[in-house]
C-alpha positions as CSV (number, residue, x, y, z in Angstrom):
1,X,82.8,-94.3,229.1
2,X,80.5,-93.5,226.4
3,X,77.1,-94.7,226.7
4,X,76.5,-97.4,224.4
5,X,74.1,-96.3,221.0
6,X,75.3,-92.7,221.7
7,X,77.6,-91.1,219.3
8,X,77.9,-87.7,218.6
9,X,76.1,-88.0,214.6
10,X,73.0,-89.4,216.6
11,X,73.1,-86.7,219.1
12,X,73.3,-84.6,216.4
13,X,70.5,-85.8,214.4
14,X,68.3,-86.4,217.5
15,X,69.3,-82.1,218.2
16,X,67.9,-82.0,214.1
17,X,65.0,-83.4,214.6
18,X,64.2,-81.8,217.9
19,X,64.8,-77.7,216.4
20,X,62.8,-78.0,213.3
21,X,59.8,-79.2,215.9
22,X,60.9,-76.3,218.8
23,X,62.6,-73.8,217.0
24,X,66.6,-73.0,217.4
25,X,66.3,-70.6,219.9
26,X,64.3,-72.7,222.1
27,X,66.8,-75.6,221.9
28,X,68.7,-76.6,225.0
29,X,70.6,-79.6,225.8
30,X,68.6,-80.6,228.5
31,X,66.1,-81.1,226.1
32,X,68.5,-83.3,224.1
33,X,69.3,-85.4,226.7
34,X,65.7,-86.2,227.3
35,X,65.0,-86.9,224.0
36,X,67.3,-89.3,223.8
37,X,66.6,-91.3,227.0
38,X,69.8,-90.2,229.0
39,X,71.1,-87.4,231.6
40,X,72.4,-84.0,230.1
41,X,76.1,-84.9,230.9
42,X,75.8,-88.2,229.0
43,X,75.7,-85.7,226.0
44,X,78.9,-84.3,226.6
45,X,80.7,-87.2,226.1
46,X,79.8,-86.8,222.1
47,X,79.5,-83.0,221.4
48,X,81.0,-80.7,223.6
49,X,78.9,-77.8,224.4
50,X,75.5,-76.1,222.5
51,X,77.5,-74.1,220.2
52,X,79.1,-77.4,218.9
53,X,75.8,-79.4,218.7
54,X,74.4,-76.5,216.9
55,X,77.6,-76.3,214.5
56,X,77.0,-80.2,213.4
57,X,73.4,-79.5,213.3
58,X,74.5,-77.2,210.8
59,X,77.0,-79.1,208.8
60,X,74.3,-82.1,208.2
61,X,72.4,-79.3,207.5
62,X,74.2,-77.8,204.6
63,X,74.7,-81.4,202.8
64,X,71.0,-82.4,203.0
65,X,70.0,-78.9,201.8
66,X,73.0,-78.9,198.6
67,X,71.9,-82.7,198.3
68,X,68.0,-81.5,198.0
69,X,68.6,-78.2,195.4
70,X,70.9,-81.0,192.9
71,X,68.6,-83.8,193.2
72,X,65.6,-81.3,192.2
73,X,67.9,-80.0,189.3
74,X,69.3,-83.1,187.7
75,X,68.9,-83.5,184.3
76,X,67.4,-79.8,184.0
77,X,68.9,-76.7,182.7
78,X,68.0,-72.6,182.9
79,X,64.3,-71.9,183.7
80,X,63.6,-75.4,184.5
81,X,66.4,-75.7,186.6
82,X,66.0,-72.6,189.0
83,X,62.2,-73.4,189.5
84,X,63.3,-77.2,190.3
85,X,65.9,-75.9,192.2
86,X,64.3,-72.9,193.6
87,X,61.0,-75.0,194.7
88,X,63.6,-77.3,196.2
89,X,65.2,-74.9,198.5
90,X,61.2,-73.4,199.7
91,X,61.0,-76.8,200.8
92,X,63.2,-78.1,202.4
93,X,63.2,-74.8,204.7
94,X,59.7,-75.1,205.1
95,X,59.9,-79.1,206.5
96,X,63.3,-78.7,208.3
97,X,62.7,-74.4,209.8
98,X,65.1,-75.5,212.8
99,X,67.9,-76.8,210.9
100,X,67.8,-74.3,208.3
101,X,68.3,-71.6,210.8
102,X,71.2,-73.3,212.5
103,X,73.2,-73.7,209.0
104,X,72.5,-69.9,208.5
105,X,73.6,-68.7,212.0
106,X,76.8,-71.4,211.8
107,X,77.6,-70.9,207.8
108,X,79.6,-68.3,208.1
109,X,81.1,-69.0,211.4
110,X,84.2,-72.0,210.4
111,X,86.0,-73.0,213.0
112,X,89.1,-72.9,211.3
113,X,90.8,-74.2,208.1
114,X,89.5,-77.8,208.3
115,X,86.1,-77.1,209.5
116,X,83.5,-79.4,207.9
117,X,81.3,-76.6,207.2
118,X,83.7,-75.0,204.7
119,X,83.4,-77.6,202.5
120,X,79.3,-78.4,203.2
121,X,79.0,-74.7,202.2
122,X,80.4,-75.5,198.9
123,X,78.5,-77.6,198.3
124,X,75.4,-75.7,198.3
125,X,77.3,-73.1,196.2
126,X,78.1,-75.4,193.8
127,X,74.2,-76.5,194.0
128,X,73.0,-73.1,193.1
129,X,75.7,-72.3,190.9
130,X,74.4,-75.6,188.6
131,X,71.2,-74.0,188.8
132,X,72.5,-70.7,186.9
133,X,74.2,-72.6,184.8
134,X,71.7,-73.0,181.4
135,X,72.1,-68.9,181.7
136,X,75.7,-69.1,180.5
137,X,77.2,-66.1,182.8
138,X,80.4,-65.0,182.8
139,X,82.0,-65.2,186.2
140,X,81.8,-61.6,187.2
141,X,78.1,-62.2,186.4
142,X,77.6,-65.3,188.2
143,X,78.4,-63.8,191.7
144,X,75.9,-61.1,191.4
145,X,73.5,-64.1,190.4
146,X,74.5,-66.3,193.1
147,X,74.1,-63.6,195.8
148,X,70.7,-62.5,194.0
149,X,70.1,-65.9,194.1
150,X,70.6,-66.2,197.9
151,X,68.9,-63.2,199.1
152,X,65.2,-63.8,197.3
153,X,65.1,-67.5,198.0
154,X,66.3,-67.1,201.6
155,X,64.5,-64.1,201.9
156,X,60.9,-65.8,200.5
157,X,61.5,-69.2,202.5
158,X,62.0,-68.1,205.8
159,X,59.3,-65.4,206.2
160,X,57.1,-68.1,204.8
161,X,58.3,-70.5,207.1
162,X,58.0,-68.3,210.3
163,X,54.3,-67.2,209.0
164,X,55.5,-63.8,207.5
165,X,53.2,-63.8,204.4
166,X,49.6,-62.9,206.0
167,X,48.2,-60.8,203.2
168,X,45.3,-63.1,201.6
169,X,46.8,-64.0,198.5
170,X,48.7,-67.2,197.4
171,X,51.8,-68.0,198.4
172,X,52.4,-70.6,195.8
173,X,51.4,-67.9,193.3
174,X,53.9,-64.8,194.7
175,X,56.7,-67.7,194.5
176,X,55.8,-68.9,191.0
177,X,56.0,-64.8,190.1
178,X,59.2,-64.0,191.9
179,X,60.8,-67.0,190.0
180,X,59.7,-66.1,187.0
181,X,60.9,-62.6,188.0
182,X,64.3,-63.9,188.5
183,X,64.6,-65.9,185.1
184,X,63.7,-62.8,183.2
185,X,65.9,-60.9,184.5
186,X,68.5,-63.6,184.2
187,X,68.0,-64.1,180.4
188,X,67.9,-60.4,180.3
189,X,71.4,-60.1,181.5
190,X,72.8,-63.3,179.6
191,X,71.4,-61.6,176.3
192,X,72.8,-57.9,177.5
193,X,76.7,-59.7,177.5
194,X,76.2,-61.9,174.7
């Protein structure tokens, strides 16, 4: 029988919590276990091995991380709305490294048709997509975006989450100039098919 309190969206939470403090890699579910006041096995009663804990680490991931980009971008459109969005993202991978790296080793990884992380990817597609939306791209335009998108804002948060930026410069100011980087060259190519 279950232990009572447990269920597998607070052993997945509790998991959360405990990789953005230790790091993915360093997450067992020993560890786990203690953190939540019972014996390893108790665990397997609500996820049903590491790989799946990680997987629902990275489902809640995705949703809190679309959630955070279309919060940041409500009510904003084009440059406005990628910086909102953009500062969102640097964020949220900044406070939550451990999560963040579990939805980018599990996003691409579905289980199968009815996976719950096919549909918590879209939504942070659909979050970034909103955020190119004031460029008014065509479609074909709009995936090169989205992937260009992507790459610099992953790229950007996670070295500067795992200490990758040691030159003695600002951070804060190499972000600001990369996004406003990105919008020119945005405009640039909404003007170019226009």
């Amino acid at each position: 029988m279950p232990r009572a309190g447990l269920t597998p969206l607070s052993v997945t939470e509790a998991g959360a919590a405990l990789v953005d403090e230790i790091g993915l890699e360093n997450l067992s579910m020993g560890m786990v276990a203690e953190r939540l006041g019972v014996k390893t096995p108790a665990l397997y009663k609500h996820v049903t091995s590491q790989a799946d804990l990680v997987h629902r680490i990275a489902i809640i991931t995705m949703v809190e991380f679309a959630d955070a980009i279309r919060d940041a971008i409500q009510g904003r459109a084009g440059s406005e709305a990628l910086a909102a969005g953009a500062q969102a993202m640097r964020t949220y991978v900044r406070e939550h490294p451990g999560r963040y790296a579990a939805a980018d080793a599990a996003a691409s990884r579905a289980t199968g048709p009815d996976d719950p992380i096919i549909p918590a990817v879209a939504r942070v597609i659909a979050s970034w997509a909103a955020m190119l939306r004031g460029y008014h791209l065509d479609a074909g335009q709009e995936i090169h975006a989205l992937r260009m998108l992507r790459s610099a804002l992953h790229g950007f948060s996670t070295l500067e989450a795992s200490g990758g930026f040691r030159i003695d410069a600002s951070v804060d100011d190499s972000f600001t100039w990369m996004i406003t980087f990105l919008d020119q060259g945005l405009h640039t190519i909404a003007a170019s098919s226009g």
